[in-house]
C-alpha positions as CSV (number, residue, x, y, z in Angstrom):
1,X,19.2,7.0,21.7
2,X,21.7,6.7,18.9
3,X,21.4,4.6,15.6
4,X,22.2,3.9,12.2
5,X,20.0,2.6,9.4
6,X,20.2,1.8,6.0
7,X,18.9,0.0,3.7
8,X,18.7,1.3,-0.2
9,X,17.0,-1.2,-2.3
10,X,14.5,-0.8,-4.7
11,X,12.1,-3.4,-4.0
12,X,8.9,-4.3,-6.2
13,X,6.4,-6.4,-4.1
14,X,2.8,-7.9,-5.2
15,X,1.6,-10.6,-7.1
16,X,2.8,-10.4,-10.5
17,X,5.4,-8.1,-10.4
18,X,7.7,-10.3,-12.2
19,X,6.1,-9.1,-15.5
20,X,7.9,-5.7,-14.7
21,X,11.7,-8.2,-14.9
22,X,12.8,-6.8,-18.1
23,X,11.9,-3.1,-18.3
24,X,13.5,-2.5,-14.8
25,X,16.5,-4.8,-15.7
26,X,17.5,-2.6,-18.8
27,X,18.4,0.1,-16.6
28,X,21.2,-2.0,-15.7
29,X,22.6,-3.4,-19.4
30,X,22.0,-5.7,-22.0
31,X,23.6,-9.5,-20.6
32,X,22.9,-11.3,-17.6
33,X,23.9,-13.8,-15.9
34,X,20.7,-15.3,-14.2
35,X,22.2,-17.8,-11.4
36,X,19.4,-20.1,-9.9
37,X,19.5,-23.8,-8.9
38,X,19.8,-27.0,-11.0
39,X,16.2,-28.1,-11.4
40,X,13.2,-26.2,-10.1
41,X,13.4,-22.8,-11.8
42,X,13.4,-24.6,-15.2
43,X,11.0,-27.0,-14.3
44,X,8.0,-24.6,-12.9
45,X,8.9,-22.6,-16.4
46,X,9.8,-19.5,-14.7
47,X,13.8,-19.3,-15.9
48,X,12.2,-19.2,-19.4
49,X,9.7,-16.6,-18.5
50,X,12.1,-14.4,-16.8
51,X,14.2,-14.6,-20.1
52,X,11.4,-14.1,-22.2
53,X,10.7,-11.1,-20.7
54,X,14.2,-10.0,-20.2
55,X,14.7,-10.5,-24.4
56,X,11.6,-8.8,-24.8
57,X,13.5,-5.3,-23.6
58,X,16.9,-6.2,-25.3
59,X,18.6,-8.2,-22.7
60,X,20.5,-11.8,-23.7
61,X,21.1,-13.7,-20.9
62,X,22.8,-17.1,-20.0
63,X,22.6,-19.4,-16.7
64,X,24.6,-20.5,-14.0
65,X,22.8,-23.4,-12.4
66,X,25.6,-25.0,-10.5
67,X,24.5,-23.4,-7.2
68,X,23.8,-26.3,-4.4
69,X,21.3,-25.9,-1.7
70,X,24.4,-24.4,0.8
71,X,26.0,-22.2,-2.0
72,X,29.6,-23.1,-2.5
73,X,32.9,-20.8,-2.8
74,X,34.1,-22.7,-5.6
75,X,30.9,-22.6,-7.3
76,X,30.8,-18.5,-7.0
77,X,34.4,-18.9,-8.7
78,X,33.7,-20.6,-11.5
79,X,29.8,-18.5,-12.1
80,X,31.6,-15.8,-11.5
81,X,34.3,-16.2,-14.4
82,X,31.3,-17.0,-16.4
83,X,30.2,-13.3,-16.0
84,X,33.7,-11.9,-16.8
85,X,34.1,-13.9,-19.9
86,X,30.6,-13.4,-21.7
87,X,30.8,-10.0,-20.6
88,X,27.7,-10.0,-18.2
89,X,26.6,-6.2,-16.6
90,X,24.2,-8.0,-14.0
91,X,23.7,-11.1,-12.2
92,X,20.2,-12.3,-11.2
93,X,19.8,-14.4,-8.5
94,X,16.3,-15.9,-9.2
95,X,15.3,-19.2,-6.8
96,X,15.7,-19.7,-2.9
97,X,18.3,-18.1,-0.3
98,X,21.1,-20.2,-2.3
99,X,20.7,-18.5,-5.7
100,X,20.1,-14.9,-4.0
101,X,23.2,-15.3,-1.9
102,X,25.4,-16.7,-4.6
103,X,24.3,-14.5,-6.9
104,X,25.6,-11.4,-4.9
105,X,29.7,-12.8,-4.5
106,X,29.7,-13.5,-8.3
107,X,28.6,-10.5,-9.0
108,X,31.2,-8.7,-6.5
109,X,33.7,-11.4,-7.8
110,X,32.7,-10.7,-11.4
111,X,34.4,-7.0,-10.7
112,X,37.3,-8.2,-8.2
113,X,40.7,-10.5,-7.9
114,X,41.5,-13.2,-6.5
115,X,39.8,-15.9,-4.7
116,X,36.0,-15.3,-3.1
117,X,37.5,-16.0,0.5
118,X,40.1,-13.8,1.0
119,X,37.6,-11.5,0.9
120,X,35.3,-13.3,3.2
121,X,38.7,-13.8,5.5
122,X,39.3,-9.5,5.4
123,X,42.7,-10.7,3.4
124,X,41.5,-8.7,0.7
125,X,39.3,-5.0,0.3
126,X,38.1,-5.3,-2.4
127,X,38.1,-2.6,-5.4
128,X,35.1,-1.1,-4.4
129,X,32.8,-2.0,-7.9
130,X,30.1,-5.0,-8.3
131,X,28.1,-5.6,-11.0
132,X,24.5,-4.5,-9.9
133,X,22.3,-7.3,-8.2
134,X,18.9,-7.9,-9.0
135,X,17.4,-10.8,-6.6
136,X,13.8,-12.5,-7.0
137,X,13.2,-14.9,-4.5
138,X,11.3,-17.7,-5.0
139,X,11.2,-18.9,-1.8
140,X,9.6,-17.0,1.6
141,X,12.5,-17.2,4.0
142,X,16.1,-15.8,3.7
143,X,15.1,-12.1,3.1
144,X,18.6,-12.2,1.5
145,X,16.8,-9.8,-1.8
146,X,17.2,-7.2,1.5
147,X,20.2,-7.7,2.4
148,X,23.9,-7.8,1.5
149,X,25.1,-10.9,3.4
150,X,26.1,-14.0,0.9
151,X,26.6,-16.8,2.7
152,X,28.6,-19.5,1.3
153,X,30.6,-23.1,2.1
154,X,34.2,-23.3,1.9
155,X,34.9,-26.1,-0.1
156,X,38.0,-26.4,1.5
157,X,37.5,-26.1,5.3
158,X,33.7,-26.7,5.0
159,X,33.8,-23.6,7.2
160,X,30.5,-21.2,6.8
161,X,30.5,-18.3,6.4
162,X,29.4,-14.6,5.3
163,X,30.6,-12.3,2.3
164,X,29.7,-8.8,4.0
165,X,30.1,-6.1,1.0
166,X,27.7,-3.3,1.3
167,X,28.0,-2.6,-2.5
168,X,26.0,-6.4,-3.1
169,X,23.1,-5.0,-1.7
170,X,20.3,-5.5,-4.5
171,X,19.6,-2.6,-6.5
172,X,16.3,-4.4,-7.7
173,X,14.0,-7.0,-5.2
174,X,11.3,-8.3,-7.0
175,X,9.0,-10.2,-4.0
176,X,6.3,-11.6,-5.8
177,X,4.3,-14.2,-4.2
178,X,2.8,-16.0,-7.1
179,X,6.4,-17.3,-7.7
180,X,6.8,-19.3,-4.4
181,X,3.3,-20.9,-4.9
182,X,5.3,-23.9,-6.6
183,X,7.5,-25.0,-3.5
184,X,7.0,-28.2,-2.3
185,X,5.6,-28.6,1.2
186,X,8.9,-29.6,2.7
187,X,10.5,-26.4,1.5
188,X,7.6,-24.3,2.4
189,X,8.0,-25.5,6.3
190,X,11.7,-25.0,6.1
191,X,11.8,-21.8,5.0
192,X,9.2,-20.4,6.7
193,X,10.6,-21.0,9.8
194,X,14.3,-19.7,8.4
195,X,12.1,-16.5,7.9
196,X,10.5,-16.7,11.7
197,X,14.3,-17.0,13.3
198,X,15.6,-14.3,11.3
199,X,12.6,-11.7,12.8
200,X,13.6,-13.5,16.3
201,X,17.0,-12.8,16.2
202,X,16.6,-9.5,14.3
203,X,14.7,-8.8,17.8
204,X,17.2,-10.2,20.4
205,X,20.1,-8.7,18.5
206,X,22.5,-6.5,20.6
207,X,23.0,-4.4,17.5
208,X,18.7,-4.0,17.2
209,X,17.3,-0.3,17.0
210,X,14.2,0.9,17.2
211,X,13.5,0.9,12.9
212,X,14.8,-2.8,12.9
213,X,12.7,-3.9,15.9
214,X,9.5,-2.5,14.3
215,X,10.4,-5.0,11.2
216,X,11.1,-8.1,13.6
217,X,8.0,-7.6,15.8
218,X,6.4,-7.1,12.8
219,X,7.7,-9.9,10.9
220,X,6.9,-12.6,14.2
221,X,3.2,-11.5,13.8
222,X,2.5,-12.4,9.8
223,X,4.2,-15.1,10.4
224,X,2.6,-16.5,14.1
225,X,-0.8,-15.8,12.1
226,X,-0.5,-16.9,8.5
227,X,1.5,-19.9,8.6
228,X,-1.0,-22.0,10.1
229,X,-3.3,-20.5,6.9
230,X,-1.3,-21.5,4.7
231,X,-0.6,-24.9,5.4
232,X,-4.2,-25.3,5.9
233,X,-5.0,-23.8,2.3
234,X,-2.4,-23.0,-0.2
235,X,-4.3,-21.4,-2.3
236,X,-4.9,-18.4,0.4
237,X,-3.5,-16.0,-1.6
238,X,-3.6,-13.3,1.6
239,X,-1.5,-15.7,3.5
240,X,1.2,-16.0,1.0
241,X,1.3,-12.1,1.1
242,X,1.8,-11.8,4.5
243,X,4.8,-14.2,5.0
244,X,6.6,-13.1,1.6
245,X,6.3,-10.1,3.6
246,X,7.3,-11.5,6.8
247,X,10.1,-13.0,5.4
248,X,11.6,-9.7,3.6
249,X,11.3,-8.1,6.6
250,X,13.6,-10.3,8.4
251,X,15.8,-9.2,5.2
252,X,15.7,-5.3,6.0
253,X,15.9,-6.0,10.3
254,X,18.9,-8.3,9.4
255,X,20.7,-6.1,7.0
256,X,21.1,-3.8,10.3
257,X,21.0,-5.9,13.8
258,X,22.4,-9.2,12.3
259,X,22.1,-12.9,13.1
260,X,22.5,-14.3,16.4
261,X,23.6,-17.8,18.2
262,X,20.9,-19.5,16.7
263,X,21.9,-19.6,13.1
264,X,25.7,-19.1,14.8
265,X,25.5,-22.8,15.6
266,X,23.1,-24.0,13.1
267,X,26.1,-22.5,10.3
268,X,28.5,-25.4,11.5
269,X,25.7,-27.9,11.4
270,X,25.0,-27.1,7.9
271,X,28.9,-26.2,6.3
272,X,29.9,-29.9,7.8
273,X,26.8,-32.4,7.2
274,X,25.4,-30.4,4.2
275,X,21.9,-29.9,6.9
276,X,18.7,-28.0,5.1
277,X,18.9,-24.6,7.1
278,X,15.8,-24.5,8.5
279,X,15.6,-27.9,9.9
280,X,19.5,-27.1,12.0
281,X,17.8,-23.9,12.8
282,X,14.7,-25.9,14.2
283,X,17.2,-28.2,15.6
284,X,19.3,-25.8,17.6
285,X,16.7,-23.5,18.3
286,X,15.5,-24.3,21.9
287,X,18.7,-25.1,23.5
288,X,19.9,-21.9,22.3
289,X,17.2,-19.7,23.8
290,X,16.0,-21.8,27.0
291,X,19.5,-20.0,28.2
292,X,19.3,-16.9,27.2
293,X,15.6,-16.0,28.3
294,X,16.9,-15.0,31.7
295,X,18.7,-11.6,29.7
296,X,16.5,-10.2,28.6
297,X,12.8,-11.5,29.5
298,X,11.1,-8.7,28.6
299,X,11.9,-9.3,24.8
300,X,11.0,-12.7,25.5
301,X,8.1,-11.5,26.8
302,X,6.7,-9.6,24.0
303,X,7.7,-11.9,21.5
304,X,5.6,-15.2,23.3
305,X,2.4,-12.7,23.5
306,X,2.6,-11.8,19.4
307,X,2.9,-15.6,19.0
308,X,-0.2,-16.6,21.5
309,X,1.4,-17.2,24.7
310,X,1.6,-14.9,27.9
311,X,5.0,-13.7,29.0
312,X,8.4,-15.2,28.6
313,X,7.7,-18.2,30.8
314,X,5.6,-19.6,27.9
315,X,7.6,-18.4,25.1
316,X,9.7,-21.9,24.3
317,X,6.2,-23.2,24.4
318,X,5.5,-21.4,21.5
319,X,8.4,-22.2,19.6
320,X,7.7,-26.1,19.7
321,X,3.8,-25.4,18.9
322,X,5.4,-24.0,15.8
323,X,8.0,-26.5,15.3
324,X,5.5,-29.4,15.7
325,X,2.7,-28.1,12.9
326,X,5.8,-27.1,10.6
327,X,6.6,-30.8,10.9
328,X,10.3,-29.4,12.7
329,X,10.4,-31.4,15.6
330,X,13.8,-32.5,14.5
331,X,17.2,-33.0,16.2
332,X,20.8,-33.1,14.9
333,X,21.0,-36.4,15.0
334,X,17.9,-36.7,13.0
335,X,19.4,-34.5,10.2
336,X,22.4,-37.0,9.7
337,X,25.1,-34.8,12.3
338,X,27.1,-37.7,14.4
339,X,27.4,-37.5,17.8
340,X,31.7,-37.6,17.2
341,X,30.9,-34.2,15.2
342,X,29.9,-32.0,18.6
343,X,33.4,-31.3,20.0
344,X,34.0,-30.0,16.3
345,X,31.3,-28.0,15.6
346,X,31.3,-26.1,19.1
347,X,34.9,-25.2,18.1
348,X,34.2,-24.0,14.8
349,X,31.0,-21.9,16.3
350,X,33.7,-20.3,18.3
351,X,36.3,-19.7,15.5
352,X,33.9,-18.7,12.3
353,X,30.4,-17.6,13.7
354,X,32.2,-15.0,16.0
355,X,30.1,-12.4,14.6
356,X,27.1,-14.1,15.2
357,X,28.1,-15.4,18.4
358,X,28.8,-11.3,19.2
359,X,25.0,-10.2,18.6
360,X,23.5,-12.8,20.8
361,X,22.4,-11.4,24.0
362,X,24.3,-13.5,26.3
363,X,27.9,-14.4,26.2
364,X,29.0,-18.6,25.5
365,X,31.8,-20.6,26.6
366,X,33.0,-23.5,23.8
367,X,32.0,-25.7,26.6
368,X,28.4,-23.9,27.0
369,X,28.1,-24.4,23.2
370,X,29.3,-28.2,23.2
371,X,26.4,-28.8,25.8
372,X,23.9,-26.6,23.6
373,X,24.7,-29.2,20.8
374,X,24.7,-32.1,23.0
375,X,21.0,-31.2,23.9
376,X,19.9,-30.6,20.6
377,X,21.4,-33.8,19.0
């Protein structure tokens, strides 16, 4: 058995941790850029709290709130210059998966030349310096505050695709559950299920060790048990524990064994027809796995039983339980894809989720894929 894991994050979890924003912070500097969306940050009150607190230790800070719901390479251009020019020695991302992703490519772009994708393209190595990252989620899904992937849209190919720079890893990951109590219920069911996929895949992954798989398996049961709690009361304060937690564990498994086909062919969905990521991912999802169960049952196995089902005969029958109460039984077509798009995004799966496509258990033709989109449209 040979492996490799790392993962070097300081990461603060528990309700109210957020209080602890600006003494940690000043280890990094004095000005931050704190990059978050357009509208819900200011509007629950907590982008003023976070710089209250951060003035309260020493530290000015401004805002980048152009960040859209699939995070934008020209939008990481023009935050980032907004780091270089007001002298910035952090970057917060504070909001959803969006704002923590974005938030780690301006900060490496904040430190390096040229243009965002020639680094995501391997045109460029970078300089080897970032500014230091501090990511508070406020959503329970991505686990991006445990990981180093930035996921962005190319505005001109509407390819996406992933920044992978070790050195955006966060330094700080303040998980603090009391901050995602605001989301709207739409966003709740999204997400959560972003976060259920990510300890799936972190599970099927070809590049899964034992450390990661302990996360995943983890990760499937808070989830399998608490979101049906938390829809049912959202003021279960346990419940929103558990899936914060569920959710940055996907994070630390993902850091490690990667994504696999499922989010490889939701990412095409999403960079062409602007689709909420969890409702492709709920999409694509049993296409996907209906033909790769016969792989590697066993995992299959294990994973139905952790979610209530009995071996890997049942396990897609679990899925759609999950996608039915989380309000996710969706298709493509339902999420504004056109049926003229298929032939396009099964190509682009092939040419830009390569990496993806590499973890998944089971090998795909761009014909296999077409047919996997055709069933899920």
């Amino acid at each position: 058995m040979e492996f490799n894991f790392t993962n070097p994050i300081n990461l603060l979890f528990g309700c109210g941790k957020i209080a602890a924003v600006g003494e940690e912070c000043k280890k990094f500097g004095t000005k931050a850029l704190i990059v978050t969306g357009s509208s819900s940050t200011k509007k629950s009150g907590l982008l003023q709290k976070v710089q209250d607190l951060l003035a309260k230790e020493g530290i000015a800070s401004i805002v980048a709130d152009n960040i859209p719901q699939n995070p934008t390479t020209d939008a990481v251009m023009d935050a980032a210059k907004t780091a270089r020019d007001n002298g910035c020695d952090m970057v917060i991302g504070l909001g959803g998966g969006s704002s923590l992703d974005a938030s780690k490519a301006i900060a490496f772009m904040a430190k390096n030349e040229g243009h965002v994708s020639e680094y995501i393209l391997a045109k460029r190595t970078g300089c080897g310096q970032c500014l230091p990252v501090v990511s508070i989620p406020t959503t329970c899904g991505t686990g991006s505050e445990a990981d180093c992937f930035a996921v962005l849209n190319d505005n001109a190919t509407n390819d996406k695709r992933t920044l992978r720079q070790f050195i955006t890893l966060p330094k700080l990951s303040i998980v603090d559950p009391e901050l995602m109590m605001t989301m709207p219920d739409g966003v709740l069911r999204s997400v959560m299920f972003d976060a259920l996929v990510h300890n799936i895949e972190g599970y099927l992954s070809r590049h899964a060790n034992p450390i990661s798989e302990m996360f995943s398996l983890k990760g499937v049961e808070l989830l399998a048990e608490n979101m049906p709690k938390l829809l049912a009361d959202k003021t279960n304060r346990s419940a929103w524990e558990a899936v914060c937690l569920a959710s940055t564990f996907g994070g630390l498994s993902l850091q490690n064994a990667g994504n696999c086909a499922v989010h490889g062919l939701e990412h095409p969905a999403s960079g062409l027809r602007n689709v909420v990521h969890g409702k492709g991912l709920a999409a694509v999802i049993i296409p996907v796995l209906e033909t790769t169960i016969a792989v590697c049952p066993e995992r299959f196995a294990a994973l139905s039983k952790i979610m209530g089902g009995t071996s890997e005969h049942d396990f897609l029958e679990q899925i759609n339980k999950i996608r039915k109460y989380l309000e996710l039984d969706i298709s493509l077509k339902d999420l504004g894809v056109l049926e003229e798009d298929l032939p396009w995004l099964a190509h682009n799966a092939t040419q830009v989720s390569k990496a993806l496509l590499s973890n998944h258990p089971r090998t795909y033709t761009e014909e296999e894929i077409l047919e996997i989109y055709k069933k899920a449209f």
